[in-house]
C-alpha positions in Angstrom: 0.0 0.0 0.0 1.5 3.5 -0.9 2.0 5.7 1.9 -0.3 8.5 1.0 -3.1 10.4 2.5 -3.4 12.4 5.8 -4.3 9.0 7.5 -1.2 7.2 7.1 1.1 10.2 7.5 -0.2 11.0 10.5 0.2 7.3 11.3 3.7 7.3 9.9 5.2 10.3 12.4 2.9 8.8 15.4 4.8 5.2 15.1 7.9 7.6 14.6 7.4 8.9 18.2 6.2 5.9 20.1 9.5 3.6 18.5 11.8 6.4 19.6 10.5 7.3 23.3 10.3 3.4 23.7 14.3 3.4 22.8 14.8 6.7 24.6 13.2 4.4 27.6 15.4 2.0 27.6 18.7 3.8 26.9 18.1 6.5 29.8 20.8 5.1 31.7 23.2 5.3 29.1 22.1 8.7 28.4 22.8 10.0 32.1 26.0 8.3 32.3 27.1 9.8 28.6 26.1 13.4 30.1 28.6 12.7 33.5 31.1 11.5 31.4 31.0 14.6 29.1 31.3 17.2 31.8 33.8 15.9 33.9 36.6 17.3 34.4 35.3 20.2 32.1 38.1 22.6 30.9 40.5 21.1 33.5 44.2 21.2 31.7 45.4 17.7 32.1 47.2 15.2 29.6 44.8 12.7 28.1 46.1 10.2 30.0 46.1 11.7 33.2 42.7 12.4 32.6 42.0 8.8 32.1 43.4 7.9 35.3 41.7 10.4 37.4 38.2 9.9 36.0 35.3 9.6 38.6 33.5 7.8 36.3 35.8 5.3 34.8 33.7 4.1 31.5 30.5 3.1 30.4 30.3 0.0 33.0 31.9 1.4 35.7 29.9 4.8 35.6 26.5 3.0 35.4 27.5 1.2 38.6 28.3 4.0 40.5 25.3 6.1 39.6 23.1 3.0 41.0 25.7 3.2 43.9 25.7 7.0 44.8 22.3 7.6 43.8 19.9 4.7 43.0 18.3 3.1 40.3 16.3 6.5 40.4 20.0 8.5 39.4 19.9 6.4 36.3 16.6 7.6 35.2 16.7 11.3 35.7 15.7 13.3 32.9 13.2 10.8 31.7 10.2 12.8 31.6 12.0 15.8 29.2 13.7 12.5 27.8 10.5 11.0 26.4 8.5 14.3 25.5 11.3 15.3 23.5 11.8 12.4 21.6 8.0 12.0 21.2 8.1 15.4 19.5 11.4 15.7 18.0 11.5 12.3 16.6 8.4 11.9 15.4 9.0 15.2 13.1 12.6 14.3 12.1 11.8 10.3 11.4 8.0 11.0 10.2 9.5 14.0 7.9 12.4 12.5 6.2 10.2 10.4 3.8 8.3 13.3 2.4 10.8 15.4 2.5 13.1 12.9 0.6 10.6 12.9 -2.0 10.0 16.8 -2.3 13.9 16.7 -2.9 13.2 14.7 -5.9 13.1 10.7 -4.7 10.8 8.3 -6.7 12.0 4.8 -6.7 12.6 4.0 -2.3 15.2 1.2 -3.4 17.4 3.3 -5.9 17.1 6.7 -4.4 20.6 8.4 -4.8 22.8 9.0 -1.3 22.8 13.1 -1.4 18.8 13.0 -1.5 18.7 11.0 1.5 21.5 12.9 3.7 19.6 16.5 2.1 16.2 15.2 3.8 17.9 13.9 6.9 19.6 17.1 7.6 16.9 18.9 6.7 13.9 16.8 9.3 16.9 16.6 12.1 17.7 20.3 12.0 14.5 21.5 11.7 12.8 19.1 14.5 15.5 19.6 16.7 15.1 23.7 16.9 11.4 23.1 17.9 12.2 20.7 20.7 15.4 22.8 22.1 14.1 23.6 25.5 13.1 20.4 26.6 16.5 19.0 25.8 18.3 21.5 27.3 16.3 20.7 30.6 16.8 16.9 30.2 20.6 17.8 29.9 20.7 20.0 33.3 18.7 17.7 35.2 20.6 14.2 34.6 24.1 16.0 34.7 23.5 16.5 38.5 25.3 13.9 40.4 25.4 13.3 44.3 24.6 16.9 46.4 26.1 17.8 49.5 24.6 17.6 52.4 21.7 20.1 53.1 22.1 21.4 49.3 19.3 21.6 47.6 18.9 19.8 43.5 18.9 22.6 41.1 15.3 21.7 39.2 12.9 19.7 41.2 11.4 18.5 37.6 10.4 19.4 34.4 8.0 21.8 34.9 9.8 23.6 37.6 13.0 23.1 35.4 11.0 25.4 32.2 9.7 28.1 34.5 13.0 28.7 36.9 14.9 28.7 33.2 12.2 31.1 31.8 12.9 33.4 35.0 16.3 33.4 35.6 17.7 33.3 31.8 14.5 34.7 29.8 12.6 32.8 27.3 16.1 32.9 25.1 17.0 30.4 28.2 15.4 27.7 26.9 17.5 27.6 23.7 20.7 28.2 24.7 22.8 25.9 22.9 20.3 25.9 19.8 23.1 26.2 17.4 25.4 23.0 18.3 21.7 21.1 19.3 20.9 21.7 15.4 24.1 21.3 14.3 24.2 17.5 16.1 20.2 17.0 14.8 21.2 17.8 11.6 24.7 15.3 11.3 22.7 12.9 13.5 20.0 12.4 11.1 21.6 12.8 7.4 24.1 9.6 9.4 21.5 7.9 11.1 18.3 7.2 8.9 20.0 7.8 5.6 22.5 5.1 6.5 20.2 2.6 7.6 18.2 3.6 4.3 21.0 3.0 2.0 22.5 0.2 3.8 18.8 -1.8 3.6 18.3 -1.4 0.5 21.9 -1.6 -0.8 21.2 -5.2 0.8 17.9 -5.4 -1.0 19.2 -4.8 -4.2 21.8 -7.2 -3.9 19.9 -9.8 -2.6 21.9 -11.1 0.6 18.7 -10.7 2.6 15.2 -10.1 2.4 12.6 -8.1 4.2 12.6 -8.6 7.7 13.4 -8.3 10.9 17.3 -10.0 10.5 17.6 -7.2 8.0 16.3 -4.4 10.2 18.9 -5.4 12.8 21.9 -5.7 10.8 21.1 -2.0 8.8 20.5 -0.6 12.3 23.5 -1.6 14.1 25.3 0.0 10.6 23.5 3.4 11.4 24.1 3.7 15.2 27.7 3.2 14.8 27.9 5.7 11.8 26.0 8.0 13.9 28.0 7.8 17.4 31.0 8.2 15.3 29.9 11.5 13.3 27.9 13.5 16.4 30.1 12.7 19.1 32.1 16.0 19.2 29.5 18.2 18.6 27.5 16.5 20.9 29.8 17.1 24.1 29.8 20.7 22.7 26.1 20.4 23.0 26.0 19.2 26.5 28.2 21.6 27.4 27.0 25.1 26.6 23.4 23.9 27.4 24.8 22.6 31.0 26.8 26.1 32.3 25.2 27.5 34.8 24.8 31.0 34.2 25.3 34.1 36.5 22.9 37.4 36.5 25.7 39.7 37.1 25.0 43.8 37.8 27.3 45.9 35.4 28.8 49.3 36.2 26.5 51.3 34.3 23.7 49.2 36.6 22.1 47.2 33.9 21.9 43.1 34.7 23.5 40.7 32.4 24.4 36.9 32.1 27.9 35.6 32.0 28.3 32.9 30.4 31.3 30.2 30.2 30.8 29.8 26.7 29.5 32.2 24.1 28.4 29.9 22.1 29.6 26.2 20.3 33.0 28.0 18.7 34.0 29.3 21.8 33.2 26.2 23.5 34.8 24.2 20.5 38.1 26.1 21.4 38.2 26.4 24.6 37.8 22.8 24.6 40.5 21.6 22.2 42.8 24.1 24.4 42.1 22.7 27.9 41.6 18.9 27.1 43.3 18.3 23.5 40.8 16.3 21.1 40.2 14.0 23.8 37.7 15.9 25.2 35.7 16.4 22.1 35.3 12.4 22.2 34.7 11.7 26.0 31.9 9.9 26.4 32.5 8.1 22.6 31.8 4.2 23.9 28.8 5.4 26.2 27.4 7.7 23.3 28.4 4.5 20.8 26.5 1.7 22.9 23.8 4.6 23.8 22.8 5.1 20.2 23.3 1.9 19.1 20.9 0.2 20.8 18.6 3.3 20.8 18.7 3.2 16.9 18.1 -0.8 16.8 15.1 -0.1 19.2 13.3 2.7 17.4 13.8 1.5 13.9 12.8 -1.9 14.5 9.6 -1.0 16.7 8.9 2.2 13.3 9.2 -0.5 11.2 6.7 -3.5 13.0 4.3 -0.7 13.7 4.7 0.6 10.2 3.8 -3.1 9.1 0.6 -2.9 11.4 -0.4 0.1 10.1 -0.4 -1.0 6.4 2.5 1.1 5.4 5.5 -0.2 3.2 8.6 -0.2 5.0 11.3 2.5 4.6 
């Protein structure tokens, strides 16, 4: 059955959302330990190795551990709620869009559809998704990158809803999308790597034959794409975490006017600042935990979008 009409678009970005907050679900933990692992030891000048040895959270493994130590199984699911709306939203617009979009870019035939159309409409549905959904992944960012408090201290954000509105009247309504540029600048690599690759690599299996329709071939083009995409976001995504993270400072200047300072102006300065103070290393902390985060976050979501697409009588991507 084509996939036209209203009723099976709407169908289409709805499975889109549901297959990706079911991932974002079960990847949570990843996810908190990939933020922890990110801003650690943030801007401090050490060798890479030093670095490695002074860690707090030693690795993927060891990291999860001690979150469920320090905090609970709880620690490992903070940020869930801004977690799952914005991947209900954000991923339903970016997966549900890149179809359509591929074919307003000029795609007719789904199995011989040339590369550049595909990384064009996934650029175009991750950047676009991502700047509507900016302030909730800025709060899911500030919320899970809170470890252990101190004794008596209070956590910054009690939840999401107290997260928006402290945000709103501390920082402004600009607040909430600070860090818009590297969050579309990751949405955008993220998604030309992510779905075109497992669209090119399924079908580049189609075509040749070494596997047919199904769930085996859904698994194996999956696995492609989250690697592909771990390996092309992961610096700008620890650029991302970190300018949405700062805190931020309401200062009184000399002529009496308030302003925020900032640690970082904005992804270039953080990009810099960065490379100075931790080498390239720290533009790929994080890389296994972000790796084996998307990974099985990718396997998840496209192989729940494509059973429910199946369900829903629509042909798969």
């Amino acid at each position: 059955m084509p996939d036209s009409g209203r009723g099976q678009s709407a169908l289409r970005y709805s499975a889109a959302g549901v297959a990706n907050m079911c991932a974002s679900f079960v990847t949570n933990p990843v996810e908190v330990t990939k933020v922890r692992i990110q801003l650690e030891g943030e801007l401090e000048s050490k060798k890479a190795l030093s670095a490695l040895r002074q860690r707090y959270y030693k690795g993927l493994l060891h990291g999860l551990v001690t979150i469920a130590k320090d905090e609970g199984v709880r620690g490992l699911y903070k940020g869930l709620t801004p977690s799952l709306i914005r991947d209900g939203i954000y991923s339903a617009l970016r997966v549900g869009g890149y179809e359509p979009l591929k074919r307003l870019y000029g795609a007719t035939d789904p199995a011989r559809t040339p590369l550049h159309l595909k990384l064009a409409a996934g650029a175009t549905s991750g950047g676009l998704s991502s700047w509507i959904t900016t302030p909730t992944d800025i709060i899911r960012i500030r919320i899970q990158g809170e470890g252990v408090l101190a004794p008596g201290q209070a956590p910054r954000y009690r939840g999401f809803l107290h997260a928006f509105s402290q945000i709103a009247k501390t920082e402004g309504v600009l607040g909430l999308y600070r860090g818009t540029v590297p969050t579309v600048q990751r949405a955008m690599i993220l998604t030309a790597a992510q779905i075109p690759t497992y669209d090119h690599t399924k079908h580049t299996i189609l075509n040749h034959g070494w596997m047919a329709e199904g769930m085996k071939l859904h698994l194996v083009s999956s696995m492609a794409s989250g690697f592909m995409t771990a390996f092309t976001t992961s610096p700008v995504d620890v650029i991302k975490t970190r300018v949405m993270n700062q805190k931020i400072r309401v200062v009184q200047s000399t002529h009496g006017t308030l302003k925020h300072e900032c640690l970082y102006r904005g992804s270039l300065d953080c990009l810099l600042k960065t490379l100075r103070a931790e080498g390239l290393y720290g533009l790929y902390k994080g890389f296994f935990s972000n790796w084996l985060r998307l990974g099985p976050h990718t396997t998840v979501s496209f192989i729940v979008f494509e059973k429910l697409r199946e369900l829903a009588g629509i042909e798969p991507i």
